[in-house]
C-alpha positions as CSV (number, residue, x, y, z in Angstrom):
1,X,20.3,328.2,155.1
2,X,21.9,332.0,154.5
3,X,19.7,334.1,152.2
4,X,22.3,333.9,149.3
5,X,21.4,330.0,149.3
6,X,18.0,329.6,149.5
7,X,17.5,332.2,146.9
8,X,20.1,329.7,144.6
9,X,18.0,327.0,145.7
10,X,14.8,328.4,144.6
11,X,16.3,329.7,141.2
12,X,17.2,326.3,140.7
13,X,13.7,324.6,141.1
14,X,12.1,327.5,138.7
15,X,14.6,326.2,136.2
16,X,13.6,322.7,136.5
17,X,10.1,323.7,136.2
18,X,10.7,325.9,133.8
19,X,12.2,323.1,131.6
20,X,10.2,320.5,132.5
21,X,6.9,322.6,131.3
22,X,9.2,323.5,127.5
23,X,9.3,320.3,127.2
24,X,5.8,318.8,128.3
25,X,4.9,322.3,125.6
26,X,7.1,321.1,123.1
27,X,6.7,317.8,123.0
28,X,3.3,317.9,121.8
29,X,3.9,320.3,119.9
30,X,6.5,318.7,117.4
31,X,4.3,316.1,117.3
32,X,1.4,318.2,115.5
33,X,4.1,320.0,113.2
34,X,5.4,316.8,112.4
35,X,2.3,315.0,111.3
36,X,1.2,317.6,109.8
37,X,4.3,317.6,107.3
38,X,3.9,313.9,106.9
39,X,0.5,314.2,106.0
40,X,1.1,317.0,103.4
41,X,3.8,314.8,101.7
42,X,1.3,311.6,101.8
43,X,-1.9,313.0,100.2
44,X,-2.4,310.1,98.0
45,X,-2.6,307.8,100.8
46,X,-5.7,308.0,102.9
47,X,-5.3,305.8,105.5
48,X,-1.8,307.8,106.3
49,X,-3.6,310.4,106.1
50,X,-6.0,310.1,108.4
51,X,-3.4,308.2,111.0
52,X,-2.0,311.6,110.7
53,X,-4.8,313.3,111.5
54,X,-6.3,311.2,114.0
55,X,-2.8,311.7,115.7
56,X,-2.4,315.2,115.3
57,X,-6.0,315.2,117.4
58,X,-4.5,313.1,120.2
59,X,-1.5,315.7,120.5
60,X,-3.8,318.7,120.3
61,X,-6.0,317.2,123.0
62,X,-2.4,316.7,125.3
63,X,-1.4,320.4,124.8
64,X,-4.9,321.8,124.9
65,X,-4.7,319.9,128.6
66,X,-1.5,321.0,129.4
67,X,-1.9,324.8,128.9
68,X,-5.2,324.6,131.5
69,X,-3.2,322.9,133.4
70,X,-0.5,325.5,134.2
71,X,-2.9,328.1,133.6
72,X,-4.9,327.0,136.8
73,X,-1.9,326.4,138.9
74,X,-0.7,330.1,138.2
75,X,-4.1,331.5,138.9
76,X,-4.3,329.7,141.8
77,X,-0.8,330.5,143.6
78,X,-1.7,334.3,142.6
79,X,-5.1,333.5,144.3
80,X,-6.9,334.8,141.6
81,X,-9.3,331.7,141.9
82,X,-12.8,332.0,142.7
83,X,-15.5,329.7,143.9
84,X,-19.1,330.0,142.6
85,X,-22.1,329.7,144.2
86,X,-24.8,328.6,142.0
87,X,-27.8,326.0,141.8
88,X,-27.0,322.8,139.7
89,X,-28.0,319.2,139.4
90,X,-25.9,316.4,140.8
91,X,-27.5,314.5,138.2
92,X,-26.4,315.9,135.6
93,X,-23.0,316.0,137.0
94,X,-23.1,312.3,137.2
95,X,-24.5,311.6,133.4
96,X,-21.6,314.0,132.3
97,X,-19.0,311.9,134.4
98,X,-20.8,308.6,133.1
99,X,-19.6,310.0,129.1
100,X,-16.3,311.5,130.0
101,X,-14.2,308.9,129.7
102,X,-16.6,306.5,128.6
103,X,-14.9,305.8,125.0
104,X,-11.1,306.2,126.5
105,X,-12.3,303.3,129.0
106,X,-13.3,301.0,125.8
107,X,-10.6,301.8,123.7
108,X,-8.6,300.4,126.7
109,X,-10.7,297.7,127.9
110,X,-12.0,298.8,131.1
111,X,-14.9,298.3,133.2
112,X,-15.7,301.9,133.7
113,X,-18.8,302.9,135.7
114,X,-20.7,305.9,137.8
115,X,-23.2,305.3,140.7
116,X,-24.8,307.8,141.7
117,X,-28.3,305.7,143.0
118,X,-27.7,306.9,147.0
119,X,-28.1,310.4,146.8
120,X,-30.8,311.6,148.2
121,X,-30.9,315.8,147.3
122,X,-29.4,316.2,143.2
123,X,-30.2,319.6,143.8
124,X,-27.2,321.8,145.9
125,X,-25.5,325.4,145.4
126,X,-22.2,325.0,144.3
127,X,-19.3,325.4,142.0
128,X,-20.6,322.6,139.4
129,X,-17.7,323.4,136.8
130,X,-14.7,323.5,139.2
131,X,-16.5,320.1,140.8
132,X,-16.1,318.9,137.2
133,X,-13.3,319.6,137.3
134,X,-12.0,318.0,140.5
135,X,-13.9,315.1,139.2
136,X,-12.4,315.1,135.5
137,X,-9.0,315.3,137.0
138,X,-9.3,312.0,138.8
139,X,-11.0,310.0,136.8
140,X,-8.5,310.9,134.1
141,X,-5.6,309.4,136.2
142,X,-7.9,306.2,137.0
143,X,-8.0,305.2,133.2
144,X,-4.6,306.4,132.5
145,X,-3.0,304.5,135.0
146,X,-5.1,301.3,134.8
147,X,-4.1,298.8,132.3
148,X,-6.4,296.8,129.9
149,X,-8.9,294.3,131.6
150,X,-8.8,296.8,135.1
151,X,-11.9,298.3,136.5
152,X,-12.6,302.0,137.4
153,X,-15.8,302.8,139.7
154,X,-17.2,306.4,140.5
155,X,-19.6,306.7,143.4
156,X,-21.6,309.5,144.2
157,X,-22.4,309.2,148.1
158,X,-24.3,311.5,151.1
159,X,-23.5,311.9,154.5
160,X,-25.8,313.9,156.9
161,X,-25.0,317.7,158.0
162,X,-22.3,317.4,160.9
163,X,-24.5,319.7,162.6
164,X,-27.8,320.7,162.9
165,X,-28.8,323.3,159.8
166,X,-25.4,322.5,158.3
167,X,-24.7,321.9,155.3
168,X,-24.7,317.8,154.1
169,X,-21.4,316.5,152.8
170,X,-21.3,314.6,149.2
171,X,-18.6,312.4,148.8
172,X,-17.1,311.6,145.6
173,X,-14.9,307.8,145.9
174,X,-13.1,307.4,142.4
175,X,-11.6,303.7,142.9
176,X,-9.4,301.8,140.0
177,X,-7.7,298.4,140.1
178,X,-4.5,300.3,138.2
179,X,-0.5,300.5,138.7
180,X,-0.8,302.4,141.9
181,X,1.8,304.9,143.8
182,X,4.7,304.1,145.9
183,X,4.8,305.3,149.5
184,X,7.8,307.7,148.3
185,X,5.8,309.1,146.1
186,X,2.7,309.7,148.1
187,X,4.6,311.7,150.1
188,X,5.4,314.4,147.3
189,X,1.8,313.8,145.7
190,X,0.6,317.1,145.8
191,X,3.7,319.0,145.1
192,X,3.5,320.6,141.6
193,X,5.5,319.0,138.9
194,X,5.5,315.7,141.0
195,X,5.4,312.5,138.9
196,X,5.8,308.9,139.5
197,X,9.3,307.4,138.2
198,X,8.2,303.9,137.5
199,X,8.4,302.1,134.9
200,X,4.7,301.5,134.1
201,X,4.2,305.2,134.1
202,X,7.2,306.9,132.6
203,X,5.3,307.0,128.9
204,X,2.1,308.5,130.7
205,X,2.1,312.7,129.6
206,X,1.2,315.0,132.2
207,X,2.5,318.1,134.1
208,X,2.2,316.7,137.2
209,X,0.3,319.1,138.2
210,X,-2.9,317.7,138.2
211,X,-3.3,316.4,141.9
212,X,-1.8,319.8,143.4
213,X,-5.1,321.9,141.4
214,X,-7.6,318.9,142.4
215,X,-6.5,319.6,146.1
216,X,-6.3,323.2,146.0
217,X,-9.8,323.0,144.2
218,X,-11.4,320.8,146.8
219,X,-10.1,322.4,150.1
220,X,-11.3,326.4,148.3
221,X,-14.5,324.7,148.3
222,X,-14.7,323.7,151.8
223,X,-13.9,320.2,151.7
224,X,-10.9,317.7,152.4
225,X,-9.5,315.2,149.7
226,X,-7.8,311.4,151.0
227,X,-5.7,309.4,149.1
228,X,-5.0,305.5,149.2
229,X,-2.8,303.4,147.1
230,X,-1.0,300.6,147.0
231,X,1.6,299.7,144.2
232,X,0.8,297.4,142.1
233,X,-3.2,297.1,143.5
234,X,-4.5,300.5,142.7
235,X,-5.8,303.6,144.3
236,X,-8.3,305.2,145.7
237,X,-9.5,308.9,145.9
238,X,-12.1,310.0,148.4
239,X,-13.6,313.7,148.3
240,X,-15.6,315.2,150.6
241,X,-17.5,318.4,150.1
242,X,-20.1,320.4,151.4
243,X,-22.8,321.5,149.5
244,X,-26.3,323.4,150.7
245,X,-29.3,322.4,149.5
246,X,-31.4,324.3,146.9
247,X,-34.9,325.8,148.6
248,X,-38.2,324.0,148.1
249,X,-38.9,326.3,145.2
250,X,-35.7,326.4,143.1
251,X,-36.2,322.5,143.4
252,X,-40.0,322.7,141.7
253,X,-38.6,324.8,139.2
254,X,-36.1,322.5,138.6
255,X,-38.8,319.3,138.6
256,X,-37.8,318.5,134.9
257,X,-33.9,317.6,135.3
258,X,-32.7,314.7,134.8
259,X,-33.5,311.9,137.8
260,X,-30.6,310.4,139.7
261,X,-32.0,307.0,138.5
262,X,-31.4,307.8,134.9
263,X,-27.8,309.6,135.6
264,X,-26.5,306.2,137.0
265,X,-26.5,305.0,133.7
266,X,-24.8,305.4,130.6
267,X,-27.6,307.1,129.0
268,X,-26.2,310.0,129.7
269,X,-23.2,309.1,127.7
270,X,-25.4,307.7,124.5
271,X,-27.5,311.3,124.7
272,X,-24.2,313.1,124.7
273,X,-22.7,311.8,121.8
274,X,-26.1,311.4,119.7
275,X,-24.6,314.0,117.6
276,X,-21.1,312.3,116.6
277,X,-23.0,310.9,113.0
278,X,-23.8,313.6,110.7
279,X,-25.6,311.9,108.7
280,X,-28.0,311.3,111.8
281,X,-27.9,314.5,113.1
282,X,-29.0,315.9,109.6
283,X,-32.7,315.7,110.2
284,X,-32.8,316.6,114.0
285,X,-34.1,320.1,114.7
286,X,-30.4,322.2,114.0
287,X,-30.8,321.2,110.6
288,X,-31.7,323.7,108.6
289,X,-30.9,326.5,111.0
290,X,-29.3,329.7,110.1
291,X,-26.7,331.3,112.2
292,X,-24.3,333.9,112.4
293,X,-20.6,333.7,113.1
294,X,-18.9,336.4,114.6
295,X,-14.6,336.1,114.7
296,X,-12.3,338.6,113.4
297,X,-10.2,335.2,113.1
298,X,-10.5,333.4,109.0
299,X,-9.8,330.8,110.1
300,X,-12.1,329.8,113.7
301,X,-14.9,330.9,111.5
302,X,-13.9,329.0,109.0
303,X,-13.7,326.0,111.2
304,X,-16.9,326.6,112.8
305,X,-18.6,326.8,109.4
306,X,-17.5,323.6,108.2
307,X,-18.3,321.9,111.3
308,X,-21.8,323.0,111.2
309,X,-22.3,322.2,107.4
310,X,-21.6,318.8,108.1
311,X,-25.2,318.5,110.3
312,X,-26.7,320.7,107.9
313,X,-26.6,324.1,109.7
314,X,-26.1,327.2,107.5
315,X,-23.8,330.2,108.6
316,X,-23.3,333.2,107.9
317,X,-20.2,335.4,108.9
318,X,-18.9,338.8,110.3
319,X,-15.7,339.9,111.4
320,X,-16.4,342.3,114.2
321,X,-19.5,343.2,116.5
322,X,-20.1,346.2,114.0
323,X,-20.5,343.6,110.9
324,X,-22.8,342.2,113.7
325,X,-25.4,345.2,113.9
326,X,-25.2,345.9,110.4
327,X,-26.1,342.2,109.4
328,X,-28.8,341.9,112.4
329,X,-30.4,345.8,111.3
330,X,-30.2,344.7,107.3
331,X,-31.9,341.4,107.8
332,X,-35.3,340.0,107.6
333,X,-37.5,339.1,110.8
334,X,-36.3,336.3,112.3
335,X,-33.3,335.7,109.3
336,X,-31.0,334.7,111.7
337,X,-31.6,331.6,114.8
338,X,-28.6,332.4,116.7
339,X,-25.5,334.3,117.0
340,X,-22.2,332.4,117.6
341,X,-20.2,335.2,119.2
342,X,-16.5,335.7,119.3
343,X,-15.2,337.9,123.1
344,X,-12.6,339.0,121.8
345,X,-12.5,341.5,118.0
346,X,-11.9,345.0,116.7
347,X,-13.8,347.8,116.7
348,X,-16.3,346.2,118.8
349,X,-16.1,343.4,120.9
350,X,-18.6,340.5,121.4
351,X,-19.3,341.8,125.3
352,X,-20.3,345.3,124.0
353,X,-22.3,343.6,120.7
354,X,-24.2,341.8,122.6
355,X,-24.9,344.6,125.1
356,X,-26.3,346.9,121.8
357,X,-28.1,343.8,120.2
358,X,-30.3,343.6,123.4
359,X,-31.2,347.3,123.1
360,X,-32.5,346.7,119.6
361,X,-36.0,347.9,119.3
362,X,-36.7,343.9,117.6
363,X,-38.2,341.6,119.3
364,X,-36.7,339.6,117.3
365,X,-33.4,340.1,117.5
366,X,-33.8,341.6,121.3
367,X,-34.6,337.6,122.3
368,X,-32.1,336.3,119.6
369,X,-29.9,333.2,121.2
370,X,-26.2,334.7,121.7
371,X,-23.9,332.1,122.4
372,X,-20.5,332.8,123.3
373,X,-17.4,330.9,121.5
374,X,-14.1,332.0,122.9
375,X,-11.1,330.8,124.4
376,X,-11.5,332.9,127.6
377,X,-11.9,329.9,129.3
378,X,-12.7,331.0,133.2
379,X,-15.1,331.5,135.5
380,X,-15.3,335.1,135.8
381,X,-15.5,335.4,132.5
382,X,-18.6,333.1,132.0
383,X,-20.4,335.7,134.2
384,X,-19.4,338.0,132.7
385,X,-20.8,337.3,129.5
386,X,-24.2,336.1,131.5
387,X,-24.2,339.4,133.2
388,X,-24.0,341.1,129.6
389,X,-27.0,338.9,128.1
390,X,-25.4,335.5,126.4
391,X,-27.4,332.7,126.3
392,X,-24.2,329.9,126.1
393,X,-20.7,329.4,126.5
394,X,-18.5,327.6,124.5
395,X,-14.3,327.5,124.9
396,X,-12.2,327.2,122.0
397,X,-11.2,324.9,120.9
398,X,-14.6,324.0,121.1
399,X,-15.6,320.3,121.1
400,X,-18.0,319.7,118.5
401,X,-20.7,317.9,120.5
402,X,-20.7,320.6,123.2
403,X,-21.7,323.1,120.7
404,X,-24.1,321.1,119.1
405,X,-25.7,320.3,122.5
406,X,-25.2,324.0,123.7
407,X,-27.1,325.0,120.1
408,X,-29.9,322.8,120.7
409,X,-30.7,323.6,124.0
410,X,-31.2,327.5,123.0
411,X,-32.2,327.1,119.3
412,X,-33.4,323.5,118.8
413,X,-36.7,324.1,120.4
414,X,-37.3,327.5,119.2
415,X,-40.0,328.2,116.0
């Protein structure tokens, strides 16, 4: 193939990518417009209404999805990915797989379940957030895939170093009685943009990108990713990755995580979405609280403060890190029980606010809880904000029982 081809040729395929992603963008989109408009014309009937709304949800979950999606596979063809290194709890990777797609599974009438009884060391070094992801990204496909009355299993497995002082290899099986993939298909599986053309999966949304970022995911960590499927009988996705092992005394310190025992269950799941009532949530420890929002945004403050008023959290607001000082310097001791911080504002933004509020000669205020809600949504920006002195991270949009969880871990316990 001349030059003058090939460079046609690859034009070509950008195009098709190109409008295959404005209309997976649109699509969703329109949708959320379109409700939206139906809604507005229908305000005296609540149950259109809220179908509207509930719908308008759905498609803001899709595109929310969709944008990760092809923000990941452009970060990662630029190589601008990077892999962490940090202690975490297989456990409580397992209880959070146990609730992901625990209410998706009964709303389509699976048998959806997480094992995780055979491992023998919950406590590694790894990348725990891009291993969620890896994990989110196939269990997603299970459910969607897998029609009502199917199963979907996740097993958590071990295997001994290959070596001696090597590293042990965890394996990750996520197994689904679904529609399966045709053997023409499995050959283009990891391609980007690659879906299925059958029937039974022609109204599933997706970029098709997801299995190219899981593999490219798995082998930057070190380990290898096999696929079996049969159409019509389901699939089958094996990972396998190394992990070391946290030293004797991390492993002490960490003696009061969650046991492997109780993250094979759902109570992971139930604990996780304790907070969905707020009626229930009104007398746990949050309620009562006062907080400070920091956006330069109306209306994600805005948002934030009418989430929180519903489990009986008062806020207060500011729209820039110089609002910040002012309100911290101008209130009493111990007026405020966090800080909800916004990265990105004028005049001074949340990284340098928090860097003066930890130079603040008050206790008080020194040790205050800064939690970080912004839609800088990647790794190296989590440390950075660590490295600067947040407590938390939260992405917009933020879901409302990961803040609440996020809140109570830092300010729940607190006097």
């Amino acid at each position: 193939m001349d030059d003058r081809l090939q460079t046609k040729v690859i034009s070509a395929g950008k195009g098709q990518e190109l409008a295959r992603l404005s209309h997976d963008l649109r699509t969703p989109m329109s949708t959320i417009t379109g409700f939206a408009k139906i809604a507005l014309s229908s305000l005296d009937d609540r149950d259109k209404v809220e179908d509207c709304l509930q719908k308008i949800l759905q498609s803001g979950d899709h595109l929310y999805a969709l944008v990760n999606d092809i923000l990941d596979q452009g970060r990662i063809e630029s190589g601008k990915v990077t892999i962490a290194s940090d202690p975490f709890d297989l456990g409580e990777v397992a209880s959070w797989c146990a609730g992901l797609l625990q209410i998706q599974a009964q709303e389509r009438q699976l048998d959806y379940s997480v094992d995780s009884a055979s491992i023998r060391h919950p406590l590694v070094v790894g990348d725990c957030l891009r291993l969620k992801q890896v994990l989110q990204n196939i269990s997603d496909n299970a459910v969607k895939f897998t029609p009502a009355g199917g199963r979907v299993s996740v097993k958590f497995s071990e295997e001994e170093p290959e070596q001696a002082g090597g590293c042990p290899w965890f394996l990750f099986r996520v197994e689904d009685t679904g529609c399966g993939m045709s053997a023409e298909f499995m050959e283009r599986l990891y391609e980007p943009y690659s879906r299925e053309g059958l029937p039974s999966t022609k109204t599933t949304q997706g970029t098709g990108l997801g299995m190219s970022i899981m593999k490219s995911l798995v082998e930057l960590m070190g380990g290898t990713v096999t696929v079996k499927s049969q159409l019509g009988a389901g699939t089958t996705v094996l990972v396998r990755l190394p992990f070391a092992l946290q030293e004797a005394e991390e492993a002490n310190a960490d003696a009061g995580s969650q046991t492997l025992a109780e993250a094979s269950t759902t109570d992971g799941w139930e604990g996780a979405n304790r907070f969905r009532d707020p009626a229930a949530f009104a007398t746990s420890a949050l309620a009562g609280r006062r907080l400070l929002v920091a956006d330069d945004d109306d209306l994600s403050r805005e948002v934030v403060r009418e989430v929180l008023a519903g489990y009986g959290i008062e806020v207060a607001e500011a729209a820039d890190g110089h609002q910040v000082i002012e309100m911290l310097k101008s209130a009493e001791p111990h007026g405020f029980d966090a800080i909800l911080m916004d990265m990105h504002m004028p005049l001074l933004d949340g990284i340098a606010a928090t860097q003066a509020i930890r130079s603040m000669d008050r206790e008080d205020v020194a040790n205050l809880p800064v939690i970080a809600i912004t839609a800088d949504a990647f790794a190296e920006d989590r440390a950075a904000a660590a490295e600067c002195g947040l407590n938390g991270y939260v992405t917009k949009p933020f879901d409302t029982q990961e803040l609440l969880r996020t809140l109570q871990k830092h300010v729940g316990s607190t006097n």
